[in-house]
KOLZADREN-392073 format. One record per residue: residue in one letter; y, z, x of N, C-alpha, C in turn. Coordinates in steps of 0.2 Angstrom, whole numbers, plus 5000, padded with zeros to 4 digits. Each point is the difference from the previous one (the first is absolute). Layout:
aYZXYZXYZX
...
//
This chain:
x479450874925500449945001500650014996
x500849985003500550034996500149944994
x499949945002500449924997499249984997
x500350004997499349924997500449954997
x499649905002500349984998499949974993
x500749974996499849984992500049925003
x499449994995500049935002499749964993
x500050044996500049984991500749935000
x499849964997500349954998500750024994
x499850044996500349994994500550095003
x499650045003500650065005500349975006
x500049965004500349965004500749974996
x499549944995500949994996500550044997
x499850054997500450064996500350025007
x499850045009500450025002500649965005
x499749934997500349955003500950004996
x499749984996500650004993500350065002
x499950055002500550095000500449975008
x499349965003500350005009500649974998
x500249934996500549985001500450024995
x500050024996500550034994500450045006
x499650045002500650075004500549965006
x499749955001500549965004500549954999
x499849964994500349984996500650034998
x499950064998500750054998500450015005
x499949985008500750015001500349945003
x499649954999500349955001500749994997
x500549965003500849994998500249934999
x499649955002500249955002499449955002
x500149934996499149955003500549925003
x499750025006500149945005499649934999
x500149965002499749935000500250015007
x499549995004499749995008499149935001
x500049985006499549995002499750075005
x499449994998499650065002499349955003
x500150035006499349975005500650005006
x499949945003500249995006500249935001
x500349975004500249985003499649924999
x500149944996499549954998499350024996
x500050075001499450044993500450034996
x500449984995500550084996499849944993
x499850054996500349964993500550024996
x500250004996500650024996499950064996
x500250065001499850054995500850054996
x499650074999500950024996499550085002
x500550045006499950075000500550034996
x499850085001500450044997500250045005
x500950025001500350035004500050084997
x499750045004500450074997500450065007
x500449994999500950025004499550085000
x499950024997499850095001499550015004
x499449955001499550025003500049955008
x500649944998499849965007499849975001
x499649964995499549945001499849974995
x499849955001500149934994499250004997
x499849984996498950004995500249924998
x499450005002499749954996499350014996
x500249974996499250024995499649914997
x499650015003499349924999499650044994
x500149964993499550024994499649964999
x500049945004499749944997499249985004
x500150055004499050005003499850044996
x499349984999499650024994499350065004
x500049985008499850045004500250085005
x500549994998500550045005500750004997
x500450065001500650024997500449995007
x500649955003500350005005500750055000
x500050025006500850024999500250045006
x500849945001500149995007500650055001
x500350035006500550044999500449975007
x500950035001500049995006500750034999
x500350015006500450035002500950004998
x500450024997500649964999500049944994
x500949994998500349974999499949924999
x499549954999499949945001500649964997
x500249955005500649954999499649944994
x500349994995499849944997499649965002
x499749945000499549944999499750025009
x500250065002499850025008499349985000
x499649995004499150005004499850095000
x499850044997499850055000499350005005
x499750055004499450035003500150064999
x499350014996499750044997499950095005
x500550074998499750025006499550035001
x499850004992499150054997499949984992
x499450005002499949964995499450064996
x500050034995499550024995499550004995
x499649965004499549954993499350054998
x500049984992499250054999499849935000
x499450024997499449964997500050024992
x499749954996500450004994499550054998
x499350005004499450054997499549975007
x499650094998499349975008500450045005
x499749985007500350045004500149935006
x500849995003499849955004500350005006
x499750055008500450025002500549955005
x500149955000500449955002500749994997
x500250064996500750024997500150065002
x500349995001500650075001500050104995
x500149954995500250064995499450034995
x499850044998499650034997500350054997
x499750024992500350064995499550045001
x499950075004499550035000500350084997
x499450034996500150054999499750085001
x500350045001499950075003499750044996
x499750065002499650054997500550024992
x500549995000500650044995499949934994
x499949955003499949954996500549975000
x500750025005500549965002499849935001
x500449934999500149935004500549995003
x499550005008500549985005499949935001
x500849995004499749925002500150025008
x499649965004499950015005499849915005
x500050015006500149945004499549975006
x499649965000499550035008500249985006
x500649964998500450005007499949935003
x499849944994500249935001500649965002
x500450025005500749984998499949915005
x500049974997500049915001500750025004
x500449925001500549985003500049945004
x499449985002500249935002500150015008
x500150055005500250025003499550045006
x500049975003499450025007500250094999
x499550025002500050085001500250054991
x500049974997500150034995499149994995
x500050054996499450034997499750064999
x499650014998499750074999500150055006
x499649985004500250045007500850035002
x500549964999500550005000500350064997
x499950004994500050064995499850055000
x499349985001499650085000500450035008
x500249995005500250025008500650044996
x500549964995500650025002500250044993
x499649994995500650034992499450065001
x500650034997500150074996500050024996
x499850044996499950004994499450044997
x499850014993499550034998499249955000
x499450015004499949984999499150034996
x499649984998499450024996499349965002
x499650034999499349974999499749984993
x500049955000499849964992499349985000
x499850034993499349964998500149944997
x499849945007500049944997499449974998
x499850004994499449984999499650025004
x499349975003499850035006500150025005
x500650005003500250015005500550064999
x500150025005500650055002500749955004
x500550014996500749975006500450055001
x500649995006500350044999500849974996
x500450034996500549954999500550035001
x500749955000500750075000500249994992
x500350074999500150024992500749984999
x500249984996500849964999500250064996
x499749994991500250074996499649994995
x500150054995499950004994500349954997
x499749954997500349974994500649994994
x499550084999500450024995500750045001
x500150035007500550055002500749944997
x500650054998500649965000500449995007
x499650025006500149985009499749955000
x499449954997499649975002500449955004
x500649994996500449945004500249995005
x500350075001500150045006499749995008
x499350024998499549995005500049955001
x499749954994499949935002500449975005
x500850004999500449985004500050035009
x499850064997500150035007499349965004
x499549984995499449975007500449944998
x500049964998500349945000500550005008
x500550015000500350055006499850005005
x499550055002499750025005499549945003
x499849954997499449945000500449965004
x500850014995500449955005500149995006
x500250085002500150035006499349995005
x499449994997499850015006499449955001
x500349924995499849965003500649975004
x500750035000500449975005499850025010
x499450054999499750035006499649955003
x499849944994499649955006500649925003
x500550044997500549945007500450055006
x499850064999500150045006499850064998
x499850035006499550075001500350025005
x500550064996500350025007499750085002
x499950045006499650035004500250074995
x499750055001500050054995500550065004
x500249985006500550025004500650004998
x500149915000500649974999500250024993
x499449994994500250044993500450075000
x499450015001500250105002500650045004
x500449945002500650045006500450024995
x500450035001500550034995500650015000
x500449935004500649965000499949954995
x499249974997499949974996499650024995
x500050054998499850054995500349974994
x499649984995500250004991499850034996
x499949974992499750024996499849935000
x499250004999499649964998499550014994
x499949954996499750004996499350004998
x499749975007499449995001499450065004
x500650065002499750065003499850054993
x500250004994500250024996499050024997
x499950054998499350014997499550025007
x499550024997499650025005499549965000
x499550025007499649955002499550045004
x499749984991499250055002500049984992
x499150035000499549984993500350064996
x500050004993499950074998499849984992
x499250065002499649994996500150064991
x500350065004499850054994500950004998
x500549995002500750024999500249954994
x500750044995500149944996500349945001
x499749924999500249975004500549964995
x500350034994500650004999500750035003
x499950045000500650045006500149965007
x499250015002500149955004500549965003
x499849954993500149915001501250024999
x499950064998500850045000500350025006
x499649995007500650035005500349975001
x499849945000500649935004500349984998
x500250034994500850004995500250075003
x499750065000500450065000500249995008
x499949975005500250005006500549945000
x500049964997500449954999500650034996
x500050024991500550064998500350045007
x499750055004500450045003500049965005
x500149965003500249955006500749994997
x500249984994500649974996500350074998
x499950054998500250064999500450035007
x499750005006500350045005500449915004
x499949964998500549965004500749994998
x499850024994500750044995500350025000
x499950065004500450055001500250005009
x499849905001500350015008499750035006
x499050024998499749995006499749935003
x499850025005499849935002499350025002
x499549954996499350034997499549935002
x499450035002499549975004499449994996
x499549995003499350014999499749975004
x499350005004499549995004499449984997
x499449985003499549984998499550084999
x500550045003499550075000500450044997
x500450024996500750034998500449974994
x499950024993500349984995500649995000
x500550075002500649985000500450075005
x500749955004500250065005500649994999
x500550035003500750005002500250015006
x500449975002500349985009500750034998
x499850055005500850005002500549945005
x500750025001500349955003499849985006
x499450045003499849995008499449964999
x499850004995499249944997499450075001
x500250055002499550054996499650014992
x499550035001499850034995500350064997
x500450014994500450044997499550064995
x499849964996499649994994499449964999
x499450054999499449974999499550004991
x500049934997499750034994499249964998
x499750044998499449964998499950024993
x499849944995499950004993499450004998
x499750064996499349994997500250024992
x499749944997499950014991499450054998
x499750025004499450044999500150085000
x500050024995500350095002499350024998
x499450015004499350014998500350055006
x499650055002500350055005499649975009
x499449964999499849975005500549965004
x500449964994500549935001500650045002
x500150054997500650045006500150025007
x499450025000499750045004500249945007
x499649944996499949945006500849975000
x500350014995500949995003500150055005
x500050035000500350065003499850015008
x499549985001499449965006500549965003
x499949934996500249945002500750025001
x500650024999500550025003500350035005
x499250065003500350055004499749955006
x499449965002499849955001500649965001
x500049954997500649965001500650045005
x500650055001500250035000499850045007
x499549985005499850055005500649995005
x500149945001500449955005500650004996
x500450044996500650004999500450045002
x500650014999500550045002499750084995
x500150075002499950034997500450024995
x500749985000500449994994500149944993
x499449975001499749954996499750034994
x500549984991499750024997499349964996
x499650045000499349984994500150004993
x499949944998500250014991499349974997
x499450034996499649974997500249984992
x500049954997500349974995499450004996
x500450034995499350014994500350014992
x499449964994500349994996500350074995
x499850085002500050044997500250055004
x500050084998500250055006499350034998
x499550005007499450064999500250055000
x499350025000499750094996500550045005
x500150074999500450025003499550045008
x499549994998499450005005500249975007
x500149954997499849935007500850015001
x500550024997500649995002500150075007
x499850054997500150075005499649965007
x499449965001499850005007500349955002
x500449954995500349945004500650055004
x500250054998500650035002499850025009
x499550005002499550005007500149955004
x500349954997500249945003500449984999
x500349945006500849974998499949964993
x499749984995499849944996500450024993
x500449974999500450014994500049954994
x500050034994499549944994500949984999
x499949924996500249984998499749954994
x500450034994499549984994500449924995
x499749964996500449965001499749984991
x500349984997499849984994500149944997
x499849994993499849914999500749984994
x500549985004500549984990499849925000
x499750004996499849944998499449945005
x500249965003499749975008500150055004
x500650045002500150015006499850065001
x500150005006499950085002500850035002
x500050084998500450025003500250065002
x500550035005499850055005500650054999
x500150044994500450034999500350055003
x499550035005500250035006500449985004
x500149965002500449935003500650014997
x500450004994500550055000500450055003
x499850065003499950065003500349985004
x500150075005499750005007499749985003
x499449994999499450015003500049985006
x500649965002499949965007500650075006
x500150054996500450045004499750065001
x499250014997499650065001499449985005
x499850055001499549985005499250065001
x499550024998499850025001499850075003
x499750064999500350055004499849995008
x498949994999499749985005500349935002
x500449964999500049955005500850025005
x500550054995500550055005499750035005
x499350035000499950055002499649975008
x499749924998499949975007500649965005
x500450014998500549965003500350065004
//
């Protein structure tokens, strides 16, 4: 089992108090809003934080449960706020009618992680809904006697924690806006209406033995080099099957990249897979870029030279990632083997 869940009274509040400190800190600014809805809202005071994009609320006053509401954007003063996701423990025990859980890893890491409760008031919205559509890291928890599966947000402790948080916050948003329209996977997928979305972002699959702090890190590094190459004036995509690509002016595929935080040589291996895969149905002048946080062994680099797949390695200053090769060239060279099929 990778997770187990903490359900100690007196470790639930300890990593409760870390939960909000690290969000607390980026807060800029506290609102007076009603919060609920429309003839249900009471009066409350969130906190806006400008860098992450979305407003907390934090409920200390239940003696059962630690509440804590988040939601999308800028609130207007004495506005009616709905909730977009809300992350509630239990104060102690196990109770799985919330949401949020602090479980801990073989490393003795605390992650906070979600079982995918998301409320709303809203026909077609729930569990179901979430589990079909997000992305993300997700694990096998020992829950007391049972086994769950849950999705992993982050490490607590990381100084990304926020980071993450925001980004599922985010993503919850987006894809409870899928139960007021469900558009066909067609209609998404055409490529006059290609974007970058947020909610494509992470992978979607269990993963039981990989670190699943790196992990709970690609959906920044995809998001980072989204912002990094739009930068420099491409116009950058991503799909529900494909981290991130580049279209040329005709809405082709230019540039193909897949991000793995895992440099174990299996977890290369499998990037390296997953791209020439991806990749069958492309032009043969498309380049392959595996995104990784280091440069391998000189081993694995000599047979990558067997293939079009060219690394891009990308590093941490402070929150962000960044992709210093992205400077360069790089976008005027091109491979020998992918010269040699064209």
């Amino acid at each position: 089992m990778y997770l187990k869940i903490i359900d100690d009274p007196e470790a639930v509040g300890k990593h409760c108090k870390q939960f909000v400190r690290q969000l607390r800190s980026r807060s800029r600014e506290k609102i007076s809003v009603r919060l609920g809805h429309m003839g249900a809202s009471s009066l409350s005071h969130v906190l806006w934080s400008p860098e992450l994009g979305i407003w907390m609320s934090f409920d200390k006053n239940r003696a059962e449960r630690f509440n804590h509401a988040f939601g999308v954007g800028r609130p207007l003063p004495d506005s009616v706020l709905s909730t977009a996701c809300e992350i509630n423990f239990p104060a102690g025990g196990i109770d799985r009618r919330m949401g949020g859980v602090f479980a801990r890893d073989r490393k003795g890491q605390i992650f906070v992680a979600h079982r995918g409760k998301i409320g709303g008031g809203r026909k077609g919205i729930g569990k179901s809904l979430f589990e079909n559509h997000y992305r993300g890291v997700w694990s096998l928890m020992e829950d007391g006697e049972q086994e769950s599966v849950v999705a992993v947000i982050g490490a607590v402790k990381s100084h990304r924690f926020p980071r993450q948080l925001a980004h599922f916050v985010l993503k919850v948003d987006q894809i409870k806006s899928l139960a007021a329209y469900a558009p066909s996977p067609q209609v998404t997928l055409s490529f006059p209406d290609t974007s970058f979305r947020e909610e494509w972002t992470g992978s979607k699959q269990y993963e039981f033995f990989r670190d699943m702090a790196g992990l709970c890190d690609q959906a920044l590094v995809v998001r980072d080099l989204y912002q990094a190459l739009k930068a420099k004036g491409y116009r950058v995509a991503n799909d529900p099957f494909r981290d991130l690509f580049i279209l040329d002016g005709t809405g082709r595929i230019m540039s193909l990249f897949h991000i793995q935080t895992d440099m174990r040589p299996a977890a290369l291996q499998s990037g390296v897979a997953q791209l020439l895969l991806q990749s069958l149905n492309l032009p043969h002048r498309t380049r392959l870029f595996l995104v990784i946080p280091a440069c391998p062994e000189p081993g694995f680099r000599q047979r990558l030279q067997k293939t079009t797949v060219e690394i891009l390695v990308y590093q941490w200053q402070g929150e962000e990632a960044s992709f210093p090769e992205l400077e360069t060239n790089w976008d005027r060279e091109a491979p020998a083997a992918a010269q040699d099929m064209t």
